[in-house]
N, C-alpha and C positions, 0 to 999 in steps of 0.2 A: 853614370848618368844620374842627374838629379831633376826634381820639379819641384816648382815654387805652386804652391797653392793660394788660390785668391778667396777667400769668403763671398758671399754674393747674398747672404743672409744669416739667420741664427734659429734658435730653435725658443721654441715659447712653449712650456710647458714639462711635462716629462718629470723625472726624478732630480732631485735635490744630490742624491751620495750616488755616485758611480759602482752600484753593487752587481757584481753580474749575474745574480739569478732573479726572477719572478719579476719581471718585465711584460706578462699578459697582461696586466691592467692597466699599462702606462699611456698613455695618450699626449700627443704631442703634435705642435704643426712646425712647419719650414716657413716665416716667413723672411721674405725676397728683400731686400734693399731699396727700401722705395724712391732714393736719392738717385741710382741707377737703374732700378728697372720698371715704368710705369705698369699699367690696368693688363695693358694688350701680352706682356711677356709671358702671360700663361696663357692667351688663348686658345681654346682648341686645345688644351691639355688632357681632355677627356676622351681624346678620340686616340689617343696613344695606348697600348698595352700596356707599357711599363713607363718608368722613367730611372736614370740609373743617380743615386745619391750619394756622394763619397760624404763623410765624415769625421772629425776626430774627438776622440774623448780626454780633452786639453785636461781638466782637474785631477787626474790620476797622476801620482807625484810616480817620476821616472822606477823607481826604487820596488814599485808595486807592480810595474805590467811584468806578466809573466811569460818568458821566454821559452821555455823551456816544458816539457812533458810534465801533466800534473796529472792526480786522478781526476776522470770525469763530475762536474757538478759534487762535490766533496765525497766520492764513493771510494770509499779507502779499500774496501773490498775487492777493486777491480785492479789487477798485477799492471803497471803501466811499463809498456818496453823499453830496454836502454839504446834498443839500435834494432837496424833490419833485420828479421831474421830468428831475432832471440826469442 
């Protein structure tokens, strides 16, 4: 099974380099497609709980996401498991 993902906006603001820690001061907004989606496609978006935002982090070159069991947040200190169980 596969999905094709559509864009419907982009992001305006945030970080420059794809680094994965210290992200509490980052601020950013989603803006919408104005060619596709006019004033009204948010209305009433405040009366919602949540809303759910998929994502991707395009500038990360293939070679760098990591797949695999890493120590937490660079804690070399912490044993990371090779399998269930161990």
């Amino acid at each position: 099974m596969s999905f094709t993902l559509e864009p419907i906006g982009h992001v305006q603001g945030g970080r420059a380099e794809p680094l994965d820690d210290h992200w509490g001061t980052s601020r950013s907004a989603i803006a919408l497609d104005e060619v596709r989606f006019g004033p009204d496609a948010l209305a009433a978006l405040a009366a919602f709980s949540h809303a759910e935002v998929l994502f991707l982090f395009d500038p990360v070159a293939a070679k760098a996401v990591e797949t695999g069991a890493r120590h937490p947040r660079g804690r070399g200190d912490w044993r990371v498991a090779r399998s269930i169980g161990s």
